[in-house]
C-alpha positions in Angstrom: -138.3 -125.4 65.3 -135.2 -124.1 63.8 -137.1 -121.4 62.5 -133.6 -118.7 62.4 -131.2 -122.0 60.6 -133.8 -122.5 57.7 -134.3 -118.7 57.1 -130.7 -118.5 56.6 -130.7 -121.3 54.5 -133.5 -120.1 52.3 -132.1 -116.6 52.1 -128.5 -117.9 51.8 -127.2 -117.6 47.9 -127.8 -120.8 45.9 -125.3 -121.5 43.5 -126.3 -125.2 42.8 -129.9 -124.2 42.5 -131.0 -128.0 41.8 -129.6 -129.1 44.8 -130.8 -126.7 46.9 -134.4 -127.0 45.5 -133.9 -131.0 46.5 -132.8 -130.0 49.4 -135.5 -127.5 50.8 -138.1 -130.4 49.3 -136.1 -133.3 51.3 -136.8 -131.1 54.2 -140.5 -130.3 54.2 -140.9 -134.5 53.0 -138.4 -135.2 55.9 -140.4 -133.2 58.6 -144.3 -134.3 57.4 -142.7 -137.8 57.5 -142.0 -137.4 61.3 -145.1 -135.3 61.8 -147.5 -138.6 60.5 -144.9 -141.0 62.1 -143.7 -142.5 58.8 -140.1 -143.4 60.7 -138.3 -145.1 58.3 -139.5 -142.9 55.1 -138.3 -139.9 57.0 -134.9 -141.8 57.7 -134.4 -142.0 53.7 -135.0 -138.7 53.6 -132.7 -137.5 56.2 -129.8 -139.6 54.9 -130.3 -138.0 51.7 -129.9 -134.6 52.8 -126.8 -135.2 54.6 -125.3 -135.8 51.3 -126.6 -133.4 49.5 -125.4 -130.7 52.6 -122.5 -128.6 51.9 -123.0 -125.4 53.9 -122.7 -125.4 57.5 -126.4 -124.2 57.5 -127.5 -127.2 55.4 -125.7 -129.9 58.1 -126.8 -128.1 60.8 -130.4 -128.9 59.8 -129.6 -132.3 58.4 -128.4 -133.4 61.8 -130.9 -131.8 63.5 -133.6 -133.9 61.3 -131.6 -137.2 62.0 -131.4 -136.4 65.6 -135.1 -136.1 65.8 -135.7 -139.3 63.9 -133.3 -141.3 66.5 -135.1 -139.5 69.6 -138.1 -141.2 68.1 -136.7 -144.4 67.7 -136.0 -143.9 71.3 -132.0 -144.0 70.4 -131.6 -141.3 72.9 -127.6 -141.4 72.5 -127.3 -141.2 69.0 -130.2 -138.4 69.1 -127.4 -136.7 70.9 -124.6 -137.2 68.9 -126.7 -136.0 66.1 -127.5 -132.8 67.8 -124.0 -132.4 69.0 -122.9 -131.8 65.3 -125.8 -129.8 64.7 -124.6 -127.8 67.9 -121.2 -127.7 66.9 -122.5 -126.2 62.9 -125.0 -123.8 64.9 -124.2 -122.8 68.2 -126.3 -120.0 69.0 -129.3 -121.6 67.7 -132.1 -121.7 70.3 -133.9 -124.8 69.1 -130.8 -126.8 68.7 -129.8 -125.8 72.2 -133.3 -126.4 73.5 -133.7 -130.0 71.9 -129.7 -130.7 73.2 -130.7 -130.2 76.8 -134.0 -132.1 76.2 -132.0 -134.7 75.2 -129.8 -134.5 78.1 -132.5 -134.5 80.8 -134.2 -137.6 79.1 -131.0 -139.6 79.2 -130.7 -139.3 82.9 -133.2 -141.6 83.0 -133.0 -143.8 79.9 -129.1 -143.6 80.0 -129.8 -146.6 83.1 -132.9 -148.2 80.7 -132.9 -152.4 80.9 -134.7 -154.0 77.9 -137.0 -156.6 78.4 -137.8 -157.9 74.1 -140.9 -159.6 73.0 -141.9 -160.8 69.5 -143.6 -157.3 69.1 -142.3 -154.8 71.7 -139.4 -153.7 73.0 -140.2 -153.1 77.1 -137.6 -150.5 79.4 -137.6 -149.8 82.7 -135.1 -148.7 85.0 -136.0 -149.5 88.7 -135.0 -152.9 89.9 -138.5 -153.6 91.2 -140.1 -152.6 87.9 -138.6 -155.5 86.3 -141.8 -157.4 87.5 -144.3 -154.9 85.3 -141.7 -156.0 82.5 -142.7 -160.2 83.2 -146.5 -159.6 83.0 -146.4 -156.5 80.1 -145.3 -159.2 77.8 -149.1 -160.9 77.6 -150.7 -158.0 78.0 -149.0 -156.2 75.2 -148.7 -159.2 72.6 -152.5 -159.9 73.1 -153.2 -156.0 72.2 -151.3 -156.4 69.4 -153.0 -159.5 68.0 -156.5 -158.2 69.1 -156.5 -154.9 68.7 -154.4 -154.9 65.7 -157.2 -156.8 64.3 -159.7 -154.5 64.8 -157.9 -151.4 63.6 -156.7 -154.0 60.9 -153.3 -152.3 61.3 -150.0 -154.0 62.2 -146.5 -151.7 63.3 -143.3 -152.9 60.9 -141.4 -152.4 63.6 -140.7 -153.3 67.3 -142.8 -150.8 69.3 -140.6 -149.0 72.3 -142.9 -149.3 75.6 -140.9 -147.6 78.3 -141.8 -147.5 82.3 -140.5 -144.5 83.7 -139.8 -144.3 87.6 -140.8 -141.3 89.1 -142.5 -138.1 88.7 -139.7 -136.1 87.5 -138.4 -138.4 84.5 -141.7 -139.0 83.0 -142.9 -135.2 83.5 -139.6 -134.8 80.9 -139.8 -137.5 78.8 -143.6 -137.2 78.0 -143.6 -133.1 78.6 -147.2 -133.4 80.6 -146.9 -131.2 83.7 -146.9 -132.4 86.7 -150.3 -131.1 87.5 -151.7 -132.2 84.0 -150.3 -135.8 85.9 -151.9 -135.1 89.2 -155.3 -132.8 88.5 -156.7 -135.6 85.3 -154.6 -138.7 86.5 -152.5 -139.1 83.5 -150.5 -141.8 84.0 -149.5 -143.3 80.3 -148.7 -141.3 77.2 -148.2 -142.0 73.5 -145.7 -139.8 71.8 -143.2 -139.4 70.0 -143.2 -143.1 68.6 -143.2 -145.2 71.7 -145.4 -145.6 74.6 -144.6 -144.1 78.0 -145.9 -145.3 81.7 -145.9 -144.1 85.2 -144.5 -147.0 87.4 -147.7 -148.1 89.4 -145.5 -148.1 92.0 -145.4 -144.5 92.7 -149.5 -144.9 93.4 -150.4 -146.4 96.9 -153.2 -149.1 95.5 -151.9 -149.2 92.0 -154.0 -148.7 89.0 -154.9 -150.6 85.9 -151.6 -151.0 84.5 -152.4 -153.4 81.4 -155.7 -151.4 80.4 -153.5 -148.0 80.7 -150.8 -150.3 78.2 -153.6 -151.5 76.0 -154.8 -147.8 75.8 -151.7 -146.2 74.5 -151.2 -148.9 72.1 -154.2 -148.0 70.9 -153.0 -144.5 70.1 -150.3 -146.1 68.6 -152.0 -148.4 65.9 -154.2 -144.7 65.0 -151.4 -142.8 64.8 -149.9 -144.9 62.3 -152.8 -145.8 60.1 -154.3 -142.6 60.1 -150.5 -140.7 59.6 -151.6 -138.3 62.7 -154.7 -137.0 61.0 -157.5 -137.6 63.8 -157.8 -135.4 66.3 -157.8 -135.7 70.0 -161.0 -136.2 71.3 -161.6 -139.0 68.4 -158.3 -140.7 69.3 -159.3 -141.4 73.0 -162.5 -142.4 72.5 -161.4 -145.1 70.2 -158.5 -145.9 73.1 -161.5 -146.0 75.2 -163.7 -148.0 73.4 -161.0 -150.9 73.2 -158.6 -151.0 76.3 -160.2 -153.5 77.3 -160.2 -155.7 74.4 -156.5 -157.0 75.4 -158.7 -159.1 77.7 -162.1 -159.4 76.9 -164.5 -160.2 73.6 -166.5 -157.4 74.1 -165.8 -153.5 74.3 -167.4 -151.9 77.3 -166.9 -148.5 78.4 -169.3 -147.5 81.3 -169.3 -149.1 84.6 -171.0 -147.8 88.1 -168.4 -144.6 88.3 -168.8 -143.5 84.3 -172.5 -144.4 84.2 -172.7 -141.8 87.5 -170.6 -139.4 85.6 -173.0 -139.6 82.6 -176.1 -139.6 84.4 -175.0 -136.3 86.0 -174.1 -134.9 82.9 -177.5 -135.7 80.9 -179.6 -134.6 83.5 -178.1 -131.3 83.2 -176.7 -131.3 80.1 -173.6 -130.5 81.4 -171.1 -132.1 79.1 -167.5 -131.1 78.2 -167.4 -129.5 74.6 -165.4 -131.3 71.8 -163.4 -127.7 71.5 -162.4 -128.1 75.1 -160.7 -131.6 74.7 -158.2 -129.9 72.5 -155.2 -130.5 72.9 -154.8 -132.8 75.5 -157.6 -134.3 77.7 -155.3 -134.1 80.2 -154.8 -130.0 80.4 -158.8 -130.9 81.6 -160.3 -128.3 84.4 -160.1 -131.2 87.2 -159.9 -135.1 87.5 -164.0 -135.3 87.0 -164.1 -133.3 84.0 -161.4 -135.7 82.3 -163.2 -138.5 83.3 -166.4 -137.1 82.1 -164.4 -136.4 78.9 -163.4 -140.0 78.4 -167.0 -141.1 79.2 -168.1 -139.2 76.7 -165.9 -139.9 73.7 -165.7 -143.3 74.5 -169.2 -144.1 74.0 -169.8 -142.0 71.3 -167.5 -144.6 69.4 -169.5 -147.2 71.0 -172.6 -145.7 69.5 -171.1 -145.5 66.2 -170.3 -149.4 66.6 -173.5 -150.1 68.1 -175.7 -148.1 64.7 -172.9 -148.7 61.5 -171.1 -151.5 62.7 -167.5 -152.8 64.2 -165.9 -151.4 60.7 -167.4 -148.1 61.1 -164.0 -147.5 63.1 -161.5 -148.2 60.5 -163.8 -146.3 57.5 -163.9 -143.4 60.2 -160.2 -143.6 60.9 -159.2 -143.9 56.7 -161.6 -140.8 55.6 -159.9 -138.3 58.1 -156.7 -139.3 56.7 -158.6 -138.6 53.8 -160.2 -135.6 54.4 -158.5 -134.5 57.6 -162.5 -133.1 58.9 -164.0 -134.7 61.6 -167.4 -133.7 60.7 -166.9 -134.3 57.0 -165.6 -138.0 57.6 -168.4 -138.4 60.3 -171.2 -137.2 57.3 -169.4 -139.9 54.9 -169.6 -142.7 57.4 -172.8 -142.2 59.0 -175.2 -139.9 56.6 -175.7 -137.8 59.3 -174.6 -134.0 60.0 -172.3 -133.9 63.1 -174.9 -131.9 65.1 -177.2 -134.3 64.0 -174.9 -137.1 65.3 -174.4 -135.7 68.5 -178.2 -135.8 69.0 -177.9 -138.9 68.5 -175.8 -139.9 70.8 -177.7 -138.4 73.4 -180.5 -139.8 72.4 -178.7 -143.3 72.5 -177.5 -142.4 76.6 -180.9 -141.7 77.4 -181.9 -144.8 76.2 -180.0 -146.9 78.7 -181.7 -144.8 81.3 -178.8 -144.3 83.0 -178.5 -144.1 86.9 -176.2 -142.3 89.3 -175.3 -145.6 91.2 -172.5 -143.8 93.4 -174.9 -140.3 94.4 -171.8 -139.4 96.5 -169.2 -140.3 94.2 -166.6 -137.6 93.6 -163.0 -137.9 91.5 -160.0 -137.2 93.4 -156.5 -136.2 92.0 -153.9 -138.5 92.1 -151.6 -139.3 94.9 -148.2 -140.7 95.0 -146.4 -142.5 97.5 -142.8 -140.9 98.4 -140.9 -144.4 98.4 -141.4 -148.2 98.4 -141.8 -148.4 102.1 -145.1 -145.7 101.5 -146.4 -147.8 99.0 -148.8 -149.7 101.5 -151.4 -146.7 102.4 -152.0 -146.1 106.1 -155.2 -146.7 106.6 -156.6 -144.0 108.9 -155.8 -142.0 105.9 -158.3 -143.6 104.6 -161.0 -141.9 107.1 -160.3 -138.8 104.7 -161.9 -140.8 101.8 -165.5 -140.7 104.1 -167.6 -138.0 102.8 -170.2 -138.2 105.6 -169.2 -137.2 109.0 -171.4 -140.2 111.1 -169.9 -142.5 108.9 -167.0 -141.4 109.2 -166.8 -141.5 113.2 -168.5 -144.7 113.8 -165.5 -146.6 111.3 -163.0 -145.1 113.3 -165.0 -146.4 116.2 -164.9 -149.7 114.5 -161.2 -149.4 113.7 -160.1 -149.1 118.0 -162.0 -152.3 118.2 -161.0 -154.1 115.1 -157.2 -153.5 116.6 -157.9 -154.7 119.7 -159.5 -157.9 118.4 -163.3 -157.2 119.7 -164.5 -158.4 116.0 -168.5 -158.2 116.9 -168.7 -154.6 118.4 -166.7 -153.9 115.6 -169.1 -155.3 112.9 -172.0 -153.4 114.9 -170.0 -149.5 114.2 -169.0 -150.5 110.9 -172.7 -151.4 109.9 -174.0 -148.5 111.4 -171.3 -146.2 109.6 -172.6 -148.2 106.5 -175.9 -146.8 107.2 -174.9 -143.7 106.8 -172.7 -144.0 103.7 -174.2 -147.4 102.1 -171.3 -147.2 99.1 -168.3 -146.1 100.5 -165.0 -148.6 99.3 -162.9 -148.0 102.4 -166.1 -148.8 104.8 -167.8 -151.8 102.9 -163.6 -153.1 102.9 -163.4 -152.8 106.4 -166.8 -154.6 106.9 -166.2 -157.5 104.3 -162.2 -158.0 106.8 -164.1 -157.9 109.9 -166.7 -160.6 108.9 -163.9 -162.7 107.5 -162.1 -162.5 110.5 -165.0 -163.5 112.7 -165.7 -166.4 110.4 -168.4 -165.4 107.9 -167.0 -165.9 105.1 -170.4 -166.0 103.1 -171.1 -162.9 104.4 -167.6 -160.8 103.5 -168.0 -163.0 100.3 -171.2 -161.0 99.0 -169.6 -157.5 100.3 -166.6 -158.0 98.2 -168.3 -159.1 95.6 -170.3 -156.0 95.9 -167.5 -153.8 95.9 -166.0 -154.7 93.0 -169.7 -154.5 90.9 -169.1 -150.9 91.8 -165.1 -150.4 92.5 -163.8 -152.8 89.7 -160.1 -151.6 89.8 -160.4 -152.4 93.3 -157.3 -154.1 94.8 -158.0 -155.1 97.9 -161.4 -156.5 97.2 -159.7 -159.0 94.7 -157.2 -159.9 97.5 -159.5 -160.3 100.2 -161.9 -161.9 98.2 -158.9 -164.9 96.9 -158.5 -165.6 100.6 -161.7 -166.1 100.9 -162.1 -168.7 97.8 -158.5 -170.5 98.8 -160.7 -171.2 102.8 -163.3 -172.6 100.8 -161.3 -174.1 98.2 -162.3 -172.3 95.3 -158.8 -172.7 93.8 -159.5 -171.8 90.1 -161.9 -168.8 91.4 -159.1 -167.6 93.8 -156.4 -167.5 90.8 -158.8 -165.5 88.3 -158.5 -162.7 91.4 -155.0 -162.6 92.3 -154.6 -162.9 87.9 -156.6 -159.4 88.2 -154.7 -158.1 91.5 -151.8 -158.4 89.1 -153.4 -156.2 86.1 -153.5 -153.3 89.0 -150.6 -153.7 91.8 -148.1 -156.3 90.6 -145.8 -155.4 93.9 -147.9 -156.7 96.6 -145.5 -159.7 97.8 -149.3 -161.8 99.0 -150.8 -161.9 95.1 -146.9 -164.0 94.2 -147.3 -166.3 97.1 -150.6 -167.0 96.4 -149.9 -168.0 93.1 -146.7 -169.4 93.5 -148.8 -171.8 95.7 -151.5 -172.7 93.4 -149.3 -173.2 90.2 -147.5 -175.5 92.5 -150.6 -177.4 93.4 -151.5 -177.5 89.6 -147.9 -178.5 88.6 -146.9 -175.7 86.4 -144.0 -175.5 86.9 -142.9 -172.4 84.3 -146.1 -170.1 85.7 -144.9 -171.3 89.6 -141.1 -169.9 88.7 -142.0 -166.8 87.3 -143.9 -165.8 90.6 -141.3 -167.2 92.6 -139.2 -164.6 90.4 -141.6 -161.6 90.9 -141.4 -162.4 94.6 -137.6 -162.6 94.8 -137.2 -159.0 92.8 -139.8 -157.1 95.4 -138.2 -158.6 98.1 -135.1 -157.8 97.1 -133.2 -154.7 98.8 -132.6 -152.0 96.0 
C-alpha cells in the first residue's frame, strides 16, 4: 500500500539525512510490526515517526501507519481520523482513499457496536438479539483462554476484540471474504486483523456450533501472536482444528461420522486436496466438501504429529517456523522425517484406523441463510429437499399429511418405510424419533435421537427433542447437559431458556435461572 507516497518520499531531497534514514527504518520496523501482530511495538514506532515528520509526504504516511494500528485495535473512529489527516496531506493517493472508504463502510456497522467486557475479551455486537451470544461467549471464550492458552503456552497482553457481526453484508466488509467464499466453504468466523470476527448464528436456520467456531479463531489468534505470522495456512487450521474443542473437552478429537466419511473417500482414492491448494484461504476452496475435506485433513495431520512426538510437538513446531519460516524445514527439525516422508506417514496413520464411510450418501451443502428473525425457524417441507432418495423422499411426505392430521401410527409405518430406503437421513430419523414420542414411546424416540446425534452431533433438534424426552422421564441433570449443548449451536430458540429457566429454578440457582430468564426476555423482545 501507499506504494506512489513512499516513492516520493524516498526520491524526495533529504536535507536532514539522519532523520530521514530513521525515518525510512521507523517505517519498514513500523509495518513488519503490524505484519507479525506486534500492536503495541508498532504503536512506538508510529508515534515516533510523527515526530520525526516534517514534509507533508512524511505525515501523510505517519498517519496512514497510526490509522492502520487503531483499525487493528478495532478503534475504527480514530482509524479514521488518522486517515483523514493522511487524506487531507495526500489527496489523490489511491491507497489512502481506498483504506478511507474501507474504514467508512466498516463503521456502519461498528459505529452501533455494544461492548459486552470480560477479564480477557472484549465482546461487540450490534443486533439487540445478539446480546444473548454475548451472555454465553463469556465461558466459552475465558475457558479457551485458560485451556488453550495452556497448550500453545501463549497468553495475549491485551484484551482480545471478539466482534459478532449481523448480516451478510457487514461481515463480507469487515472480514473481506466474499460472499461466495461465505456461502460455497461455510465460512462463518474469521481471524484478522487483530480481533476475531463471527457471523451471527442467527442468520443460519438451525444455527451452528457457535462456541467451537469462537474457540477456533482464538486459536488463530494465540498462533498468530507466538509465531509473529510466520505459519502458513494450511498449518494454522489444522492446529485450530485440532483444539476447538478443547474449550470443552480434555481430549482433542477431530473426526466424527461426516469427517471419517470424508476421509474414507479420500484414501480410497487418494483423492486429497494438495497443501499448495489450501493457500491462501481454505475458504477460496472449490466447494463446501473440498473445505471440509481440507480441514479433515490438516486437522489430523496435527493429531498425528501429537499422537507420534507428543502434545509439545505443537509449540516446537509453531517456535521453529518462526524460526526458520519453512514448513518442511521445521517439520524435518521436529520429527526427523522429510516432509514427503511425513506425509506418508500420515497416510499410513488414516489407514490404520480403518476408516469407514458411515454416511455412504452423505454430501456437503453450501450454506443457507434465513432473510429475517421470523425465517429463522426452517419450514419443514423444505426439508423434503434434504432427501436424496426419491422413495424415501415420498413416503415422509406421506408420513408428514398424517403426522398433521394427528394419525400418529400410519404415520410411523411411512416414515419407517422411507427409513428403509434412506437408513441415515437427519430430517427422516427426526421425524421418526417426534412421531414415536408423540405416540408415547419414549424408549423408542430415545435410541433414534440418540442415534442421530452419534452421526449428526451439531444437531439441534435431536438435543431438544431428546431433553423433552429426559424431563418426561425425569432425567433432570441429563436433560440440562442437552439444552447446555442446544445452546453451544442455536442460543435463540425461546424452548432451550424455558427449559432451563425451569430446572435452575428447581435446583435453586438462582444467578443461572436469571440469566435465562434474561436470554428469554431479549428474544422475545420486539426489535
Amino acid at each position: 500500500m501507499i506504494n506512489k507516497l513512499l516513492l516520493a518520499f524516498l526520491i524526495s531531497t533529504t536535507t536532514y539525512t539522519t532523520v530521514h534514514n530513521e525515518f525510512l527504518s521507523l517505517f519498514k520496523a513500523t509495518r513488519e510490526y503490524l505484519y507479525s501482530w506486534q500492536i503495541g511495538e508498532a504503536t512506538k514506532t508510529a508515534d515516533r515517526l510523527l515526530e520525526l515528520a516534517k514534509k507533508d509526504e512524511e505525515k501523510a504516511l505517519a498517519y496512514y501507519l497510526k490509522s492502520e494500528i487503531e483499525f487493528h485495535r478495532g478503534e475504527y473512529k480514530k482509524a479514521q481520523d488518522y486517515i483523514t489527516q493522511a487524506r487531507n496531506l495526500a489527496p489523490e493517493d489511491k491507497d489512502i482513499n481506498y483504506f478511507l472508504t474501507h474504514i467508512k463502510d466498516v463503521i456502519k456497522t461498528a459505529g452501533s457496536f455494544k461492548e459486552v467486557q470480560t477479564k480477557h475479551f472484549i465482546i461487540r455486537y450490534v443486533h439487540p438479539k445478539d446480546q444473548i451470544l454475548a451472555l454465553y461467549a463469556k465461558e466459552v471464550l475465558e475457558s479457551s483462554y485458560h485451556e488453550i492458552g495452556f497448550l500453545l503456552e501463549t497468553y495475549p497482553d491485551e484484551p482480545v476484540v471478539v466482534e459478532v457481526y449481523p448480516d451478510l453484508k457487514s461481515f463480507t466488509t469487515a472480514s473481506t471474504l466474499s460472499l461466495n467464499d461465505i456461502k460455497t466453504t461455510g465460512v462463518v468466523g474469521i481471524c484478522k486483523f487483530n480481533r476475531i470476527m463471527i457471523l451471527s448464528p442467527r442468520l443460519l436456520p438451525k444455527g451452528y456450533r457457535w462456541s467451537d467456531t469462537l474457540a477456533h479463531e482464538y486459536t488463530h489468534y494465540l498462533l498468530f501472536i507466538r509465531s509473529k505470522n510466520t505459519i502458513p495456512v494450511w498449518l494454522h487450521e489444522g492446529i485450530a482444528k485440532f483444539y476447538e474443542k478443547r474449550w470443552r473437552q480434555k481430549h482433542s478429537e477431530v473426526l466424527n461420522p461426516l469427517y471419517e466419511t470424508i476421509l474414507a473417500r479420500a484414501l480410497k482414492d487418494r483423492g486429497f486436496v494438495p497443501i499448495e491448494k489450501m493457500h491462501p484461504s481454505l475458504g477460496k476452496l472449490q466447494n463446501a466438501y473440498e473445505a471440509q475435506l481440507a480441514f479433515t485433513q490438516v486437522g489430523t495431520m496435527i493429531e498425528f504429529l501429537t499422537h507420534k512426538w507428543g502434545s509439545n510437538a505443537v509449540v516446537k513446531l509453531v517456535d521453529k517456523l518462526k524460526e526458520t519460516r519453512d514448513y518442511k524445514l521445521a517439520i524435518k527439525e521436529i520429527t526427523q522425517k522429510e516432509f514427503d516422508e511425513f506425509y506418508n506417514l500420515w497416510i499410513g496413520y488414516l489407514n490404520s484406523k480403518k476408516l469407514k464411510e458411515k454416511i455412504p450418501s452423505l454430501s456437503v451443502k453450501e450454506l443457507e441463510f434465513v432473510q429475517d428473525d421470523k425465517d429463522s425457524q426452517e419450514d419443514e417441507s423444505k426439508e423434503l429437499a434434504y432427501i436424496e432418495d426419491a422413495m424415501a423422499r415420498r413416503y415422509t411426505k406421506l408420513g408428514d399429511m398424517l403426522r398433521e392430521r394427528n394419525r400418529l401410527k400410519a404415520a410411523l409405518y411411512e416414515y419407517e418405510k422411507a427409513i428403509s430406503f434412506d437408513p441415515l437421513s437427519p430430517v427422516i430419523l427426526h421425524r421418526l424419533g417426534l412421531t414415536k414420542a408423540k405416540y408415547g414411546e419414549y424408549e423408542e424416540a430415545e435410541k433414534l435421537f440418540r442415534f442421530i446425534l452419534d452421526y449428526y452431533p451439531d444437531s439441534i433438534e435431536a438435543y431438544i427433542n431428546l431433553g423433552r424426552i429426559y424431563l418426561k422421564q425425569g432425567k433432570v441433570k441429563g436433560a440440562e447437559k442437552l439444552f447446555r449443548e442446544a445452546l453451544q449451536i442455536n442460543p435463540y430458540d425461546p424452548e432451550i431458556h424455558i427449559e432451563l429457566a425451569s430446572i435452575y429454578q428447581k435446583q435453586n440457582k438462582k444467578d443461572l435461572e436469571e440469566q435465562e430468564k434474561l436470554a428469554l426476555e431479549i428474544i422475545l423482545k420486539e426489535d
